[in-house]
N, C-alpha and C positions, 0 to 999 in steps of 0.2 A: 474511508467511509465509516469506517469503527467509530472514530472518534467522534467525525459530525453526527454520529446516531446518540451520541454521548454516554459509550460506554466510558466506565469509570477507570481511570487510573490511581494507583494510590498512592506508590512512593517516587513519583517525578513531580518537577516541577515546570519542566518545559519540554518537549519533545522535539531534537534537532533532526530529519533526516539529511542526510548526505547520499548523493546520487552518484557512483562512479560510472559512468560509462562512457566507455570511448568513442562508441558510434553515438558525435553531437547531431546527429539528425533523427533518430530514431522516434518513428508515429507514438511508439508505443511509451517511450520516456519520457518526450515534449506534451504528449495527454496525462501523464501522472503530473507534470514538473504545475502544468496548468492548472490542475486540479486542488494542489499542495496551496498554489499561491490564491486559488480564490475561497481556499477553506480559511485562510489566513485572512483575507481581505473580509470576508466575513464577519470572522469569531471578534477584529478587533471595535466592529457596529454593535455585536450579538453580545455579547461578554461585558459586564460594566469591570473597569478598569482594577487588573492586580488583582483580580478573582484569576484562580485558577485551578484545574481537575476537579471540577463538582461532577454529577450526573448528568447534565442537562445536554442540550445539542451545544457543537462547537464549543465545548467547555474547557477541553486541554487544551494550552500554550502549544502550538506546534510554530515553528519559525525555522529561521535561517541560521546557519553558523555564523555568520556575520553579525547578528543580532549578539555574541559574544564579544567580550571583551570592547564595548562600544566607546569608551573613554580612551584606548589607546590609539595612535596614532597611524599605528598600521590597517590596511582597511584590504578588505577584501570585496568582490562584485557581491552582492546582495544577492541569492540565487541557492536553488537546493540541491545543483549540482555542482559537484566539484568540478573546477576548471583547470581538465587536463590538457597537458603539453600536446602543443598543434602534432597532430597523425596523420596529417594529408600525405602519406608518403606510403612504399611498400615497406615490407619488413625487412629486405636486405639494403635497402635506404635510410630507415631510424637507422640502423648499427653500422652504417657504411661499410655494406664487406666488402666493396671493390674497392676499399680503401687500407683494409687491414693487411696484413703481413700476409707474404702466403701460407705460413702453417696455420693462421688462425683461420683466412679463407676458408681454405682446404678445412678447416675444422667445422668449422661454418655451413660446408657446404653437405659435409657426413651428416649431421644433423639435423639436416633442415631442408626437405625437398626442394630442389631447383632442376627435378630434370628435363620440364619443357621450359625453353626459355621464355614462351610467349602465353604460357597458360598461367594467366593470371589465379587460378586456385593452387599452385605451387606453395608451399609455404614460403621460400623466399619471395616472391611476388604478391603475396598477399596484402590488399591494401587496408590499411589499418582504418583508416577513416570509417569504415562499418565495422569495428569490431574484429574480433578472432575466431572468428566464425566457426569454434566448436575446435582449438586450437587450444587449449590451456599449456601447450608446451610452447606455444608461440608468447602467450596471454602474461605468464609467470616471469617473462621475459620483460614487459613493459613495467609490470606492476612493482621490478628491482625498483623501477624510477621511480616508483611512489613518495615517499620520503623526501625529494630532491625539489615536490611541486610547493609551490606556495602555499596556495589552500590548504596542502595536506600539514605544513608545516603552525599554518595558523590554526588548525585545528589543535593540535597537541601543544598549542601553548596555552589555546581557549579554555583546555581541559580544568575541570574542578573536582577537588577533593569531594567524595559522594557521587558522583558521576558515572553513572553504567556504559557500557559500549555493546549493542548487539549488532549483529551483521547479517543478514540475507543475501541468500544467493543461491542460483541453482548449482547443479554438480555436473549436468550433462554435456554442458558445452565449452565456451573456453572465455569465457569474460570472470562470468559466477568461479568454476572450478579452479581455474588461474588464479585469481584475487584475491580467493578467500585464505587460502594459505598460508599467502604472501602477506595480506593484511596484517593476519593474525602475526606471525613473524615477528614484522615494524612495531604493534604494538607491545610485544612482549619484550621489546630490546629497552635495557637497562639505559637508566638516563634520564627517562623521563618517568618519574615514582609516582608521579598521578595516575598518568596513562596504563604503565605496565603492571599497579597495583590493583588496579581498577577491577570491580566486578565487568567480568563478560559473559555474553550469552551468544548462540547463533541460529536459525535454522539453515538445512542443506534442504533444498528442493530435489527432490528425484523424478524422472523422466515419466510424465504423466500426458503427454502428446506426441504424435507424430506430423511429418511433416511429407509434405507431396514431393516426389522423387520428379524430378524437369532436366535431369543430363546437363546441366549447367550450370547449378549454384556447389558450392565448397561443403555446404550443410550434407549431410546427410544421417538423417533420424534412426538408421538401422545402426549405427554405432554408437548411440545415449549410451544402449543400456554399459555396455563394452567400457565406455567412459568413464560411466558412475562408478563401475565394478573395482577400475584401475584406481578414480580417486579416493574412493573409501579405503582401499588397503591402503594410500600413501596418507589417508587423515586420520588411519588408526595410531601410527605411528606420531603422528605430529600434530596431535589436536590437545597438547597439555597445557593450561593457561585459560582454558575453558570452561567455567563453572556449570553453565547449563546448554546442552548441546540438545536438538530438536531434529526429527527428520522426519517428511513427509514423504509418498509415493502413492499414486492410483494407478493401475494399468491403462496404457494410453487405449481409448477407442476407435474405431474404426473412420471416425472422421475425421481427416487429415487438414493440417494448415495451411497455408499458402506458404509458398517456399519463398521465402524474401531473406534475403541476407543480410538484410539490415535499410538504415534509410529509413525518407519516409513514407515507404512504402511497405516497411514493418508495421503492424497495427493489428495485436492476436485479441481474438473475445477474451473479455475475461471469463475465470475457470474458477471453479468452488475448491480446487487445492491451495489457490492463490488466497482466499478469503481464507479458509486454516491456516494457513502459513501464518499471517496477519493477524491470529488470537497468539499465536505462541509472543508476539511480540510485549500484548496483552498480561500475558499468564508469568512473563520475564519479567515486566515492571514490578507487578502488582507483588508479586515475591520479595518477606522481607529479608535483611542482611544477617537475621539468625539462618534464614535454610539454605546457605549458600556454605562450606565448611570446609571450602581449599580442594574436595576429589570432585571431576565433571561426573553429570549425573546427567541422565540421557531419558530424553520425550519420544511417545510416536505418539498419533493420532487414532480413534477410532470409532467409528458409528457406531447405532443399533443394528441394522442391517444395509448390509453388501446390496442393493439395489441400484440398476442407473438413474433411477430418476428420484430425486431427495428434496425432501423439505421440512421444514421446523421439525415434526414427529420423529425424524433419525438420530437425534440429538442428545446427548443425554444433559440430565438436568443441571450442570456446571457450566457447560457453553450455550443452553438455554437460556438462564437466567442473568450472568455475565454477557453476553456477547448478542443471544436472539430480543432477547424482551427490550433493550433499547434500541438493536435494528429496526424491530415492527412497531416501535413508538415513534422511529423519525419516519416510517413509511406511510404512517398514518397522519400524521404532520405535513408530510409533503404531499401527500394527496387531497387532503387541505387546501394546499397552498396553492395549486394548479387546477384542482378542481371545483373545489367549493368557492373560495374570496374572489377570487373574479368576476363569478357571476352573482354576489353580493355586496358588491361596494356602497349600495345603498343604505345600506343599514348600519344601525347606529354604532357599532365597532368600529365600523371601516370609516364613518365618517369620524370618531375621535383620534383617528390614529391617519387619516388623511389619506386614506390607499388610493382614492381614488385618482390623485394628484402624481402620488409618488412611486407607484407600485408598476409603473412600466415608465417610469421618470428618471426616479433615484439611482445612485450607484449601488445602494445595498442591495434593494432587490429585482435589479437586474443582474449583481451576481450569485444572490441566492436561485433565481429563477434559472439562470446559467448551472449551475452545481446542480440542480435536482432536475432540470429538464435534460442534461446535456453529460453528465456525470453519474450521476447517483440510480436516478430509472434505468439510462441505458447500461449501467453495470450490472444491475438485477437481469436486466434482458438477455445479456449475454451470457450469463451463468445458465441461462434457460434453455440457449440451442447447442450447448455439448453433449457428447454422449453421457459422461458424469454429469447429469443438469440438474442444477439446483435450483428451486422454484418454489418461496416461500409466501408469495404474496399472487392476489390474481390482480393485475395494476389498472386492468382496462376495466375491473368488477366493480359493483358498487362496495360501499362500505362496512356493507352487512357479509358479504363474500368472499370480500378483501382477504383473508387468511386463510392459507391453503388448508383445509385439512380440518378448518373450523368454522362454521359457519353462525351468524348471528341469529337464534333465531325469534321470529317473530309473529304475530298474529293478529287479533283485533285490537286488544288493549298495545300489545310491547311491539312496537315499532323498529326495536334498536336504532341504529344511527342513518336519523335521516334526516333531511333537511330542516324539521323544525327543532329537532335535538341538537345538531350542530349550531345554529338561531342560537336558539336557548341559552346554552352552554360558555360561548363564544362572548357573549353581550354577557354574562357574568363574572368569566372571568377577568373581562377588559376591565369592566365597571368596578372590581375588586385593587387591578393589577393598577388601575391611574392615581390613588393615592401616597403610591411609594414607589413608584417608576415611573421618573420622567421623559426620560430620552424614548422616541417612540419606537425605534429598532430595537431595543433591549427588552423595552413592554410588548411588542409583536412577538419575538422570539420566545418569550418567558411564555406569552399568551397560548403559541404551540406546544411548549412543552407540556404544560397544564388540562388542555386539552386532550392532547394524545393519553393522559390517567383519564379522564371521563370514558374514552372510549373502551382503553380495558376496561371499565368497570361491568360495560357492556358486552366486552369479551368473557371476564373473569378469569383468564387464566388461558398463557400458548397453548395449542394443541398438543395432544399424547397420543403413542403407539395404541391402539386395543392391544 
């Protein structure tokens, strides 16, 4: 969402994520994994060609690992996750212990709870297909295999000299906590000089929800914290190879999760720890290769004030300017886009740019309409009904009310932004933008970005604490 707001990036040139997760069903992965591919399916309409990391919306290269090394003959599935080795099994099934000797059995079995044979949250019975369900002694077990998957091997040859590596992950449970270790590990082994030379960064997410207790599921939320406590003493020790290390936490609130173990019938709101998380990735790019000097050097996060309910004014003026002022420029662009051009196709913008034809036609903007109707609004919304809720725009307000915290104001003469200022505005800027933009999706998207400056104008500036 950063990016499509077109926060700036400065020292990349393409942005690869890689997804590990081992639960392939998961609601919550296959809505990011969808997300990734119609920002991509976008930017490549929105973007005129071999531009890359300006300000604008959709401006950074974000793609696939596959999009690497595209002249070689080795290919991998097109996709932004990695494709782990089939899991459909329990966990004393990957490692066949009724296959192993019996002192390793026996070894196996000291280790590894199996004392109901039929309760499937046993850790030997544990079926991997959803994940480790908050197991990272189960988790650090699978991730040994990392190394051994294709993908992962294509990745470490795709590598390039100049090339950073950051990693996300939570701490509390057993996919993040497991992985990250283990990652970090594989990439530090000698061998490969690209990889293991490589600037790295990471953030650890800490336990910032709870989850509904139902006597059934393997999850249980009263032992995050217990988790966290264990993996940060085992990452003190083994977090060397790290240049810039980040950590987040909010105390989780009284309003619990659905307790889903995975599947797709995982699908959490999104949370405003998750949007922080997501600047450090920002604040890692953007750092040049002087402030990086061989010892890790360590982030936290924090507001103006501890309040539950936050929006633009808690901010201070570095993630304001970075991070919020191109959020409420694509906010105000997308409110545009769904509110205002559709009930204007008549006018003489929409008819040089032919909306009227193509704007519930085309494939571009039925996947933009998709990304801001279906993505982008409802990720705002869901920041909104946590207990931590973050609430920076009013989306159902008009134009003039649109910003929390700031209101446009107006009177006989100053109208701010209303329908014949957006008119006005809109039919200037097109009338400017078709002398030297021909393709009409790069002249429509350049057209909002343009716009959304006319409106601050009208703002003049995000809102501030009194």
């Amino acid at each position: 969402m950063l990016l499509a707001s077109g926060v700036k990036i400065e020292h990349s040139g393409k942005i690869i994520p890689i997804i590990i997760d081992v639960d392939a069903e998961n609601a919550d992965t296959a809505r990011t994994i969808k997300g990734l591919k119609l920002y991509k399916d976008i930017r490549a309409k929105a973007i005129e060609k071999d531009e890359e990391n300006y300000d604008v919306f959709f401006g950074t290269n974000l793609d696939t690992l596959s999009s690497q090394r595209e002249n070689d003959s080795e290919r991998i599935k097109d996709d932004f996750q990695l494709n782990v080795v089939n899991l459909s099994k329990t966990f004393a099934e990957y490692f066949k212990v009724n296959e192993m000797d019996v002192v390793d059995e026996h070894f196996m079995r000291l280790l590894y709870d199996s004392s109901q044979k039929n309760d499937k949250n046993c850790e030997l019975n544990l079926e991997l297909v959803k994940g480790f369900k908050g197991n990272p002694n189960i988790g650090c077990m699978i991730f040994n295999e990392l190394e051994n998957i294709p993908d992962f091997r294509y990745f470490m040859n795709a590598f390039a000299d100049g090339d950073r590596i950051f990693i996300i992950s939570s701490i509390f449970g057993g996919t993040g906590s497991a992985g990250f270790p283990q990652l970090l590990k594989i990439l530090k082994k000698k061998g490969n000089n690209k990889v293991s030379s490589a600037i790295k960064g990471a953030i650890t997410i800490m336990p910032y929800f709870s989850i509904e207790e139902n006597g059934i599921s393997a999850i249980d939320s009263n032992l995050f914290m217990s988790k966290t406590k264990s993996a940060l003493a085992y990452y003190e020790k083994e977090m060397d190879g790290i240049d810039s290390m980040y950590y987040i936490y909010d105390k989780p609130g009284s309003k619990l999760y659905k307790n889903n173990e995975g599947g797709s019938s995982q699908q959490n709101n999104a949370h405003i720890v998750e949007f922080i998380a997501a600047t450090s990735v920002i604040d890692f790019t953007n750092k040049d290769n002087t402030e990086f000097t061989g010892n890790t050097k360590y982030y936290e996060y924090g507001i103006k004030k501890d309040v539950p309910g936050l929006d633009i004014r808690h901010f201070y003026d570095k993630t304001k300017n970075k991070i919020l002022k191109p959020l409420a420029s694509f906010a105000y662009a997308s409110k545009t886009y769904l509110d205002f051009i559709p009930k204007n196709l008549d006018e003489a913008f929409a008819k040089e740019l032919n909306l009227k034809n193509e704007i519930q036609a085309k494939d571009f903007y039925l996947k933009l309409s998709d990304f801001i109707g279906n993505y982008y609004f409802p990720w705002l919304d869901e920041m909104e009904q946590n207990d931590r809720s973050f609430k920076p725009f009013n989306l159902r307000g008009d134009f003039n009310s649109f910003m929390v915290g700031k209101r446009i104001e107006t009177g006989l003469i100053k109208k701010g932004i209303n329908n014949n200022y957006i008119k006005k505005h809109i039919g200037i800027i097109e009338n400017k933008l078709q002398g030297s933009i021909v393709e009409k999706e790069i002249r429509f998207m350049t057209m909002l970005n343009e716009l959304s400056k006319k409106y601050f104008e009208q703002l003049s500036d995000l809102p501030t604490m009194s």
